[in-house]
C-alpha positions in Angstrom: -6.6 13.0 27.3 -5.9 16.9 26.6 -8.0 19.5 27.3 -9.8 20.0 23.6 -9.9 23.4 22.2 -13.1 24.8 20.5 -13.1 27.4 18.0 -15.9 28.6 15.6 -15.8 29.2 12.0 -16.7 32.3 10.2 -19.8 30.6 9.4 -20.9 29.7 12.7 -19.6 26.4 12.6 -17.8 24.6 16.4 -14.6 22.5 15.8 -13.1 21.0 18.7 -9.3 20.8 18.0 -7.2 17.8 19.5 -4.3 16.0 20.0 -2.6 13.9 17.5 -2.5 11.4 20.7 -5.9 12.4 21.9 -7.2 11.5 18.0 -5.4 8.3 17.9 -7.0 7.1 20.9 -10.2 8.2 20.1 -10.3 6.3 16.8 -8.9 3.0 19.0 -11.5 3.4 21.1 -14.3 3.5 18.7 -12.6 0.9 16.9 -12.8 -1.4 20.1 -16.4 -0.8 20.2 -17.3 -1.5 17.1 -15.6 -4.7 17.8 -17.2 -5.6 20.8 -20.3 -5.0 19.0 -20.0 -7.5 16.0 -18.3 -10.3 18.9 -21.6 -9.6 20.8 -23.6 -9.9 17.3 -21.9 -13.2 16.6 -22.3 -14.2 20.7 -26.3 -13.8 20.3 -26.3 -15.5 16.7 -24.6 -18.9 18.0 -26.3 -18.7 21.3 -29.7 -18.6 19.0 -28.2 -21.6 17.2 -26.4 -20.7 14.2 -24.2 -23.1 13.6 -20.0 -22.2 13.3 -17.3 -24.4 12.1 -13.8 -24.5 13.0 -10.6 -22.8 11.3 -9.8 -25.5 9.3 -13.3 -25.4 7.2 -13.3 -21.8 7.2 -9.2 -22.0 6.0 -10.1 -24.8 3.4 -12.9 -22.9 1.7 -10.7 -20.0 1.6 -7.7 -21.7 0.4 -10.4 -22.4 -2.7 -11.1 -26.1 -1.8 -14.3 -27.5 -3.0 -17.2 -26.6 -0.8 -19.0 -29.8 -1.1 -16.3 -32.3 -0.5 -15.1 -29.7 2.4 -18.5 -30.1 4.0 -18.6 -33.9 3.4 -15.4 -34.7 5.4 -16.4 -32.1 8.1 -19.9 -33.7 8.8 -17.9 -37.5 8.6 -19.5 -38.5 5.6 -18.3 -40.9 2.4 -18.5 -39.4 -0.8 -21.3 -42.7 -1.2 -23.0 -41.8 1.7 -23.4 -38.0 0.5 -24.5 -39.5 -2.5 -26.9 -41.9 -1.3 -28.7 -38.9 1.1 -28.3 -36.5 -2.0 -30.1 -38.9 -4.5 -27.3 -39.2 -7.3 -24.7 -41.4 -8.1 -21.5 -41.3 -6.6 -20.0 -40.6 -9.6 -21.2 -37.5 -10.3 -20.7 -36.2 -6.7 -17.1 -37.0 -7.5 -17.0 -34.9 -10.5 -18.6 -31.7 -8.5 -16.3 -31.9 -5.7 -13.3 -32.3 -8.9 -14.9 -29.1 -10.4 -15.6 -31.0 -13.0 -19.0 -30.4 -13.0 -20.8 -27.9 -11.4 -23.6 -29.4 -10.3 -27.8 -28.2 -11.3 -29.3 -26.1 -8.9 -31.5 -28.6 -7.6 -28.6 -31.0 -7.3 -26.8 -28.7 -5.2 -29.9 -27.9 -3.4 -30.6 -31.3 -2.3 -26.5 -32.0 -1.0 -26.9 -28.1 0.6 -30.1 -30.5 2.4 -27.7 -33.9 3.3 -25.0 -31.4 4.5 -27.0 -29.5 6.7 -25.8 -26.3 5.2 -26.9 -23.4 3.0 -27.1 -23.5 -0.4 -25.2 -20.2 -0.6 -22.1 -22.3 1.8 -21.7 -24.1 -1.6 -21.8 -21.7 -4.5 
């Protein structure tokens, strides 16, 4: 880096004055940090046993697929199994992971319970 310039304003106010380069780089570098932070964020989060899931549930759910049945396959479960744990027929499972229906709030909190997953990884 440059040697920075300082000036002062009229009104008592310092500036420092720097490179295009020197600004750039200063902006990367907080940038980085700010990165390192949230990776070290997420480190201590997992390592206090927040559970992640691979890129293909995360890609799934963002490609708009139905949370429930997303969940369902990634814990290994049949839709009758889900159902069965969840307290309602299989039938109506189907039609929430269809869209069909979108399930009471207690419904969903009791399949949030079977998956092992928040309610709000569902709505």
């Amino acid at each position: 880096m440059g040697t920075p310039q300082f000036i002062q304003t009229p009104a008592g106010e310092r500036l420092v004055v720097l490179s295009e380069q020197d600004y750039a780089t200063l902006l990367e570098q907080a940038e980085d940090y700010h990165d390192i932070q949230a990776a070290n964020e997420a480190r201590a989060r997992i390592d206090a046993g927040e559970e992640t899931f691979p890129s293909s549930v995360v890609e799934a759910l963002l490609d708009g697929a139905a949370p429930v049945r997303v969940f369902r396959e990634y814990r290994g479960l049949r839709a009758g199994e889900l159902a069965e744990k969840a307290g309602i027929s299989q039938g109506y499972l189907s039609e929430i992971e269809a869209g069909k229906k979108t399930g009471s709030l207690s419904v969903l909190k009791r399949i949030a319970e079977a998956l092992d997953v928040d309610l709000d990884s569902l709505t």
